[in-house]
MARTI-494693 format. One record per residue (C-alpha): x, y, z. Coordinates in steps of 0.2 Angstrom, whole numbers, padded with zeros to 4 digits, always signed. Last residue first. Layout:
# MARTI-494693
XYZ ...
//
This chain:
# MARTI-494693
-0271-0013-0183 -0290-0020-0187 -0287-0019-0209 -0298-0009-0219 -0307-0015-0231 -0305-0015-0253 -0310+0003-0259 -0327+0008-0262 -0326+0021-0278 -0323+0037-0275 -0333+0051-0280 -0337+0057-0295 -0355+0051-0298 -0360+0043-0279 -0373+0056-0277 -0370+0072-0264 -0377+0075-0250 -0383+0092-0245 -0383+0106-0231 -0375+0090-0222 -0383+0085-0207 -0377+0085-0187 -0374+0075-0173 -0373+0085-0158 -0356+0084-0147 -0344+0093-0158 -0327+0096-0152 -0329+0087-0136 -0316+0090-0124 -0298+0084-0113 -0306+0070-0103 -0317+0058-0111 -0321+0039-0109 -0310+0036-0097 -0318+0053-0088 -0336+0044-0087 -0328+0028-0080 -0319+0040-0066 -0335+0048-0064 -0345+0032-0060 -0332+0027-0047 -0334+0044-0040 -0351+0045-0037 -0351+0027-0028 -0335+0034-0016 -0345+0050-0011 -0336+0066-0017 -0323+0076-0008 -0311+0077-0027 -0294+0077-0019 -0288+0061-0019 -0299+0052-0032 -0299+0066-0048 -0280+0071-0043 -0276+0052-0046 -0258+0053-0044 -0245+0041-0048 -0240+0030-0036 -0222+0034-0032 -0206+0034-0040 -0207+0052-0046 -0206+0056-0026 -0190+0047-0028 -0183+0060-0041 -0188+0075-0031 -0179+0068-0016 -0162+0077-0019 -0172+0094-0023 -0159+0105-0026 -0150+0098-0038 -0135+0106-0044 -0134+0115-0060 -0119+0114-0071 -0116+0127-0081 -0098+0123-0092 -0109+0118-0107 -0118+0134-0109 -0137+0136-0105 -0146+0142-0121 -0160+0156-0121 -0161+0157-0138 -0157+0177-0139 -0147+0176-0126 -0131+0171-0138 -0118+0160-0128 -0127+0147-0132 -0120+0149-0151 -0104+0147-0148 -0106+0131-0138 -0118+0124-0153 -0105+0129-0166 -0089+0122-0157 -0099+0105-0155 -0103+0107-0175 -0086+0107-0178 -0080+0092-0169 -0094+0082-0173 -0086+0082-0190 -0071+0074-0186 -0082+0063-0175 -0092+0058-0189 -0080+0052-0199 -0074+0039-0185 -0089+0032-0181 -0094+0031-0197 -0080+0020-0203 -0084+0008-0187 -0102+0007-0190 -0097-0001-0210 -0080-0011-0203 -0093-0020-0191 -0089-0023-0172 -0096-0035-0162 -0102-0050-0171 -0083-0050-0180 -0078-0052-0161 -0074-0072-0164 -0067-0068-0182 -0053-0056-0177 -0055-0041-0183 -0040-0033-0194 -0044-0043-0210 -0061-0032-0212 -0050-0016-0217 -0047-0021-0233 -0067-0020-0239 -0070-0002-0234 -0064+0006-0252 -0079+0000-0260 -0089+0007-0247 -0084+0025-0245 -0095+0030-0236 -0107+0046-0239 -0103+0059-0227 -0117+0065-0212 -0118+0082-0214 -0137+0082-0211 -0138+0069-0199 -0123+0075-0190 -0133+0092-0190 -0149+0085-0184 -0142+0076-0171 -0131+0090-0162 -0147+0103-0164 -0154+0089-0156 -0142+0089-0139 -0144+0107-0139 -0160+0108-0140 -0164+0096-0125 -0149+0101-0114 -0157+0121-0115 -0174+0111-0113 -0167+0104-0096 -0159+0119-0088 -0175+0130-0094 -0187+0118-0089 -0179+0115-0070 -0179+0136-0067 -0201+0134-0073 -0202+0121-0059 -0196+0133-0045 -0205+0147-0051 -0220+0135-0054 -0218+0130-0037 -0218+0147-0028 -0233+0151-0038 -0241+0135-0033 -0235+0137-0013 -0245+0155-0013 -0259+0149-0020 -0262+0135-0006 -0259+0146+0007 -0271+0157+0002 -0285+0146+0001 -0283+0138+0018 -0270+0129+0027 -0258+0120+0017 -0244+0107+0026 -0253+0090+0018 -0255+0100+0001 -0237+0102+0000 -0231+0085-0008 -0245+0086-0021 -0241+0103-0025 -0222+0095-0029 -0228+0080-0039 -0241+0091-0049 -0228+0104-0054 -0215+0088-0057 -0226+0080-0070 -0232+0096-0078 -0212+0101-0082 -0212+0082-0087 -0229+0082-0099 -0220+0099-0107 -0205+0093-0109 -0211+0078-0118 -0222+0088-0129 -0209+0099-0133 -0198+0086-0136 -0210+0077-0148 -0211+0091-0158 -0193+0092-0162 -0191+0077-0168 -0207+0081-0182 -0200+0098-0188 -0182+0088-0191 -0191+0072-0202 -0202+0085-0208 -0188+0093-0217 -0187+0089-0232 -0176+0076-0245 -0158+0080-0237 -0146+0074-0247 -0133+0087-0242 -0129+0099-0255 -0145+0098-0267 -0158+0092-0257 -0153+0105-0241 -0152+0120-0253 -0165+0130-0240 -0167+0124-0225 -0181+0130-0220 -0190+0128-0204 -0205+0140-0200 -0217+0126-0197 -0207+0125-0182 -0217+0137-0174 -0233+0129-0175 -0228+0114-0164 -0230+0127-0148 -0246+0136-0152 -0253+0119-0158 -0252+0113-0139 -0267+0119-0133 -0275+0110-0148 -0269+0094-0147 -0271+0092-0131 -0258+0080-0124 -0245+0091-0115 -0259+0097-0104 -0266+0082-0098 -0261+0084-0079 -0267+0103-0081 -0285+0096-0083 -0284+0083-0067 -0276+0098-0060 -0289+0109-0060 -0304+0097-0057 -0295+0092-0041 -0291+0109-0037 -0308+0115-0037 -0313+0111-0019 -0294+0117-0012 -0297+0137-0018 -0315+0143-0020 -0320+0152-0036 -0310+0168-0037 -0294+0163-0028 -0293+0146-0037 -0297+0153-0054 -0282+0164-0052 -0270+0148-0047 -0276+0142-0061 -0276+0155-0076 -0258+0154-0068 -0254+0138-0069 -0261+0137-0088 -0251+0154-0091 -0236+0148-0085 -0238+0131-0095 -0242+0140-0111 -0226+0151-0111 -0214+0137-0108 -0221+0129-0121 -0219+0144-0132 -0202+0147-0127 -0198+0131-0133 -0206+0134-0150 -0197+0147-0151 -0181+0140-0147 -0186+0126-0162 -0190+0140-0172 -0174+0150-0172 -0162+0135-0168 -0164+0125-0184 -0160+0141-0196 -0145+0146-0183 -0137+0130-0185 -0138+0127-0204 -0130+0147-0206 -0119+0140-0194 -0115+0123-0202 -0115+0130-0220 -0094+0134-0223 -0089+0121-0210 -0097+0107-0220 -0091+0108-0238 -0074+0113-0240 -0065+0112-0223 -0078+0097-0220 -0071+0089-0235 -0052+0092-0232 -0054+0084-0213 -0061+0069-0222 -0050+0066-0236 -0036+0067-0223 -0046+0057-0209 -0050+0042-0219 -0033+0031-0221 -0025+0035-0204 -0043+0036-0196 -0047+0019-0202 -0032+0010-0195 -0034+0019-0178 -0053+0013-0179 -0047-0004-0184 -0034-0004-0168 -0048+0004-0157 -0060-0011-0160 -0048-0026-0156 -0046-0015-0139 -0063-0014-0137 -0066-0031-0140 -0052-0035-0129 -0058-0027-0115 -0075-0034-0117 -0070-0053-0117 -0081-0061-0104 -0095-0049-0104 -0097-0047-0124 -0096-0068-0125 -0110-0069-0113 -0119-0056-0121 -0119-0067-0137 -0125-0080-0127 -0137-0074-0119 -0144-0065-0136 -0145-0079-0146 -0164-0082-0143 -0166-0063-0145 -0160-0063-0160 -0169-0082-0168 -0186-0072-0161 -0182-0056-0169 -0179-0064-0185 -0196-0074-0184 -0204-0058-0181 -0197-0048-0195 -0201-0061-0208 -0221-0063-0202 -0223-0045-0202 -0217-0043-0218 -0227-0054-0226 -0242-0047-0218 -0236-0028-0223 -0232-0030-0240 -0249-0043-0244 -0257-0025-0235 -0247-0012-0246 -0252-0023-0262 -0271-0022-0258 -0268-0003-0254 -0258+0001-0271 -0271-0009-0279 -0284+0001-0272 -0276+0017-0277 -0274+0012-0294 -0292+0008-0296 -0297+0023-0292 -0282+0034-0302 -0288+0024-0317 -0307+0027-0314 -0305+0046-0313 -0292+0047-0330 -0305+0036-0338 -0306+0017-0340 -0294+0006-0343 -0277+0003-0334 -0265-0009-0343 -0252+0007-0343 -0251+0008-0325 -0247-0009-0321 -0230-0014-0326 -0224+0006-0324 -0232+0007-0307 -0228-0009-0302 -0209-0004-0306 -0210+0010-0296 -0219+0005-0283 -0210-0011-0277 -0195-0003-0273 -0200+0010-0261 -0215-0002-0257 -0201-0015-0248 -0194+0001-0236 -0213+0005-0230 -0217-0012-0229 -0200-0010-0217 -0205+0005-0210 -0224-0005-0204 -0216-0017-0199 -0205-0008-0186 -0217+0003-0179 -0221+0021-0187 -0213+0032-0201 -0197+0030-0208 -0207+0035-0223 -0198+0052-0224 -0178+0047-0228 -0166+0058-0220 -0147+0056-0231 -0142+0045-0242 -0151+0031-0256 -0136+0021-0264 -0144+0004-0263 -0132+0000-0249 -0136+0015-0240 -0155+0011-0241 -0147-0006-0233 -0135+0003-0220 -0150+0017-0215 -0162+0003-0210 -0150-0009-0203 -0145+0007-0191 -0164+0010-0187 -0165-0009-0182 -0151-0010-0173 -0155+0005-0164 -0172+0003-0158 -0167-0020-0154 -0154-0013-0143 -0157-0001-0130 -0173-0003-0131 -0183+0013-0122 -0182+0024-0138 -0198+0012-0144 -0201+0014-0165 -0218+0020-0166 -0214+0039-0169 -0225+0040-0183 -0238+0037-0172 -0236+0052-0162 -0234+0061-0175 -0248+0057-0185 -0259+0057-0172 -0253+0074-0167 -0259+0080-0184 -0276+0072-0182 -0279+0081-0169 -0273+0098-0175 -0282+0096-0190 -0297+0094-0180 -0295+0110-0172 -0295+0118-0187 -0306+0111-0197 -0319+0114-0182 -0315+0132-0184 -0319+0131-0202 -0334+0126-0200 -0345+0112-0206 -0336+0097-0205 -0327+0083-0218 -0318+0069-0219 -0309+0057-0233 -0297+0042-0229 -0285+0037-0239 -0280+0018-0244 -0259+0014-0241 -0246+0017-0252 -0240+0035-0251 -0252+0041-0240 -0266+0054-0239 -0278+0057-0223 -0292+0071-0231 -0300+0084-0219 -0312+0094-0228 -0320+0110-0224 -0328+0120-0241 -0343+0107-0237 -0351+0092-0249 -0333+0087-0252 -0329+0081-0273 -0314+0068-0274 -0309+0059-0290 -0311+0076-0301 -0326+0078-0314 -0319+0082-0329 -0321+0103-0337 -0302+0103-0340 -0294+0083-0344 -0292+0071-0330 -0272+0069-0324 -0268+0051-0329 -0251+0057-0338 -0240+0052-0323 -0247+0041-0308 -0245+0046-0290 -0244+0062-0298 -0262+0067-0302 -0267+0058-0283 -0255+0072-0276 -0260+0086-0286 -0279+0082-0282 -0275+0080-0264 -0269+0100-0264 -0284+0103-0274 -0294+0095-0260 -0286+0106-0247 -0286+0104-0229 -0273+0088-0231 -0266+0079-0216 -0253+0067-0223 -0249+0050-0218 -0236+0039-0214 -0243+0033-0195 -0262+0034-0194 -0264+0019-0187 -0286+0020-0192 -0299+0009-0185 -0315+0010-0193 -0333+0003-0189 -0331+0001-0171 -0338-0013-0162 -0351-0008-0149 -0344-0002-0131 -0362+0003-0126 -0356+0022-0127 -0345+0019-0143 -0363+0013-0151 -0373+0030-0143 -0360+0040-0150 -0362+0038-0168 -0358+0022-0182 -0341+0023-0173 -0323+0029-0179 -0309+0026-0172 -0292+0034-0175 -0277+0028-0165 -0266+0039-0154 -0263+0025-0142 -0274+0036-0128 -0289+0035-0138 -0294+0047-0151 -0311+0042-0154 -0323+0050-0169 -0342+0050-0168 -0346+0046-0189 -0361+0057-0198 -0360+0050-0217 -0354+0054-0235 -0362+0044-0247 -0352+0033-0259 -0362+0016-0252 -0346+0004-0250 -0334+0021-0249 -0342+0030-0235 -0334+0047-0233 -0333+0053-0217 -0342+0067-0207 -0336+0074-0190 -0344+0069-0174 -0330+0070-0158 -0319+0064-0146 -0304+0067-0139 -0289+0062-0130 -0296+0048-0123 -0289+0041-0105 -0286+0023-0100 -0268+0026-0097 -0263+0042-0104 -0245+0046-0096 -0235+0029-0091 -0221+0034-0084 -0222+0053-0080 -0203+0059-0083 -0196+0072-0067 -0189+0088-0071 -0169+0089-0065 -0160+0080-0081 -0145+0074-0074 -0132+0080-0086 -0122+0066-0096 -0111+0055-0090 -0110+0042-0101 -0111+0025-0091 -0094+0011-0092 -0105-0004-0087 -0121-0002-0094 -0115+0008-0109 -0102-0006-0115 -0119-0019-0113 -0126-0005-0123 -0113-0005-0138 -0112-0024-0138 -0129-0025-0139 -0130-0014-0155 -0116-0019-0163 -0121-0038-0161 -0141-0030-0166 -0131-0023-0182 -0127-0038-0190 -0143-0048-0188 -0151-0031-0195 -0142-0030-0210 -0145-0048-0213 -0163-0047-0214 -0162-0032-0223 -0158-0042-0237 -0169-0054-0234 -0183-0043-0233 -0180-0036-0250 -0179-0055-0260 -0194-0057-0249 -0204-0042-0256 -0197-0050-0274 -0203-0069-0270 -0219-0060-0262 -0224-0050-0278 
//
């Protein structure tokens, strides 16, 4: 097992010491030439959730060591972990907790059955027979089941279905948020490492989105090594099984999970120590881009020239066949909900301000605008607020996607645009609170005060719709390329690596360079399809040609400052009062689903549930 996960990790390995030249090369070339893009006007919160909870509550968990189900207080901290304590009294006096869940990879099941098919295909012709007892039995008709590929799965439960909801919509932003554990801020060590990713699956003749590129580094590369591993363990394994359908399927489990977690150590241990021997070349390397960058790029143009000449007529007569036919009917099915789901955040921030600004004129203006604004700070961050605006890309289908263009679903799309909303929701927040908190000095009275917030959200609401026009359109770009991105042409690649010279062979990669210049025939098309297409009202899309100026030249320095502490500032209570608040509110601000603990009507025996499974690891 480890000689084979090595084997894999060396491999990648080298795909990754290879792309991290391209990839600092490419951002030193940023740094000093720039892109020119449009200034986004809303302001970006820093540091958003430090030391707050996102929520809390008591649902019910399966126990595997003693197979009963058991009342568990439920932590959603501001790293979108789960973690689960004996009740609410132990998180309270800061005891350990018994579970602690990175929820990256995982599915969020409401359905037994729908687990049952999952668990019935993990491993073919161990389905139980009619009239069997399943793996999984739920003492309500509410369960909430975490599924993954490879790793152990958790079971809960709760007593309505409204709870069901709303804790689905938790745990759904878990997912997503921890799915998207690779950092955007790196310049280099992000895309090198999602370019080695892509390069090595494409080495194995796997194309196209891929679903497991799913949370921090280590965990997508165990993710990468179980893709290869699981197959041929499943056919090694599976047949030496004894026991029923039931007991087969449990053990299986666990030994995916015991595997998953030598994976992941293994893993971890490789990856570091070729980050280290990276960043320790990394001067130096950059030394070399600085000195010779002119000639790098110049080295680079003549292979992309060469390239072109032998690419671009195949090319040019493949997206006239097969991508320019599909790119609008593509276009317009990933605009509808996306714009929607835009709308819908623009639509929930109005009404949040609004409820507000009402609330202020009925129950006592500058008194309750620290409670007011401490909730609206959090806004992009509840789950269930938000669920409105996510929703509506559950509505994506691309239908024929697998078959023409590789494309396995489309999560990887539903979940890209979910994070923009909730980034453009915490910004247009951001720069409403930055703006009401520069008035406040010049407000007298009730009145006052409500007149500037309207004016503000009018004025914030005009910087959304600039900046989630650029948003859309920049991911409708990326999600087209990525789906009509071309299989290369590796085997006819291999002439071309004569025309760099060896001291810039760090630098520029025949493989990147290929690419490069296929998908700029292709980008053409899809440019021409996004400008046409914001020229239709219906999605509410600036064209490229509008510009908008800024008008508040300091905004982007007030964003600079201290961020505010509504609850401190403005809340008029004494100094010891508040310190014991602001302890109170980092252990909960947005709500308690469920604050009493409850009882199951019943509790079901151990028969036909699962057997314990082996524990879980601290992540």
């Amino acid at each position: 097992l480890a000689e084979k996960t090595g084997k894999v990790l060396g491999e990648f390995c080298r795909c990754y010491k290879e792309q991290y030249g391209v990839a600092l090369f490419n951002s030193v070339r940023y740094e000093i030439e720039g892109n020119g893009g449009p200034q986004a006007q809303l302001l970006h919160r820093k540091v958003p959730l430090e030391d707050h909870v996102i929520y809390s509550g008591n649902l019910f968990q399966y126990i595997e060591e003693n197979k009963k189900w058991r009342n568990r207080f439920c932590v959603v901290p501001h790293n979108y972990g789960l973690v689960l304590y004996e009740n609410k009294l132990a998180y309270e006096r800061d005891l350990p907790p018994r579970v602690l869940v990175n929820s990256a990879g995982y599915k969020i099941l409401t359905s037994v059955d729908q687990y049952l098919e999952l668990v019935n295909s993990s491993l073919p012709g161990m389905t139980p027979k009619s009239g069997h007892s399943p793996i999984l039995k739920c003492p309500t008709d509410f369960p909430l089941i975490l599924w993954h590929p490879y790793a152990r799965h958790y079971y809960f439960c709760v007593m309505t279905g409204k709870e069901q909801e709303k804790w689905r919509a938790v745990f759904q932003d878990c997912v997503r948020h921890c799915n998207n554990g690779i950092s955007e801020d790196s310049r280099v060590e992000a895309p090198a490492f999602t370019d080695a990713v892509r390069m090595y699956r494409q080495s194995k003749e796997q194309y196209g989105t891929w679903d497991m590129l799913c949370g921090n580094e280590t965990q997508v590369l165990s993710n990468l090594v179980m893709e290869e591993l699981l197959p041929e363990l499943r056919t090694t394994i599976g047949p030496r099984l004894k026991g029923k359908a039931q007991e087969r399927q449990r053990t299986w489990i666990q030994i995916s999970d015991a595997v998953y977690r030598m994976v992941y150590e293994q893993t971890k241990a490789q990856y570091d120590a070729v980050m280290a021997k990276c960043e320790q070349e990394r001067p130096q390397m950059e030394s070399t881009i600085r000195t010779d960058m002119d000639q790098i790029i110049t080295s680079k143009e003549h292979l992309a020239s060469k390239i072109r000449a032998f690419v671009l007529p195949k090319a040019e007569v493949c997206v006239r066949n097969h991508v320019q036919p599909y790119i609008s009917s593509i276009l317009e099915a990933l605009m509808t909900p996306t714009s929607q789901g835009f709308a819908e955040v623009r639509e929930v921030f109005f009404k949040e301000v609004t409820d507000m600004n009402l609330n202020i004129i009925n129950e006592g203006g500058m008194d309750k605008l620290a409670e007011y604004m401490e909730k609206l700070s959090h806004l992009a961050f509840h789950p269930v607020k938000m669920q409105s605006c996510y929703e509506k890309m559950d509505q994506l289908k691309l239908e024929g996607l697998q078959q023409r263009f590789d494309v396995s679903s489309t999560s990887v799309f539903k979940q890209r645009a979910q994070i923009h909303m909730r980034q453009q929701m915490d910004d247009a927040v951001y720069t409403f609170e930055t703006l009401l908190h520069q008035e406040l000095g010049k407000l007298q009275g009730k009145d006052d005060l409500c007149k500037s917030i309207q004016r503000i959200l009018e004025r914030v609401l005009k910087k959304y719709d600039y900046d989630s026009s650029t948003v859309r359109k920049k991911f409708f770009r990326e999600a087209l390329l990525q789906i009509f991105a071309p299989s290369p042409l590796w085997q006819e690649l291999a002439k071309f690596q004569e025309l760099i010279f060896e001291d810039f062979a760090s630098f520029i990669l025949v493989e990147n360079t290929y690419e490069e210049v296929v998908l700029q025939s292709v980008m053409k098309d899809i440019m021409q399809a996004v400008k046409e297409a914001a020229v239709q009202r219906k999605h509410n899309l600036y064209r490229d040609s509008m510009v908008m100026h800024n008008s508040d030249p300091n905004l982007h320095l007030l964003g600079e400052g201290i961020p505010i502490d509504w609850g401190e500032e403005y809340s008029g209570q004494p100094e010891a009062e508040l310190a014991a608040d602001k302890r109170r509110r980092a252990k909960q601000v947005v709500s308690v689903i469920q604050d009493d603990e409850g009882a199951l009507p019943y509790e079901l025996s151990a028969k036909g549930l699962l057997q314990p499974s082996s524990p879980e690891p601290q992540e």
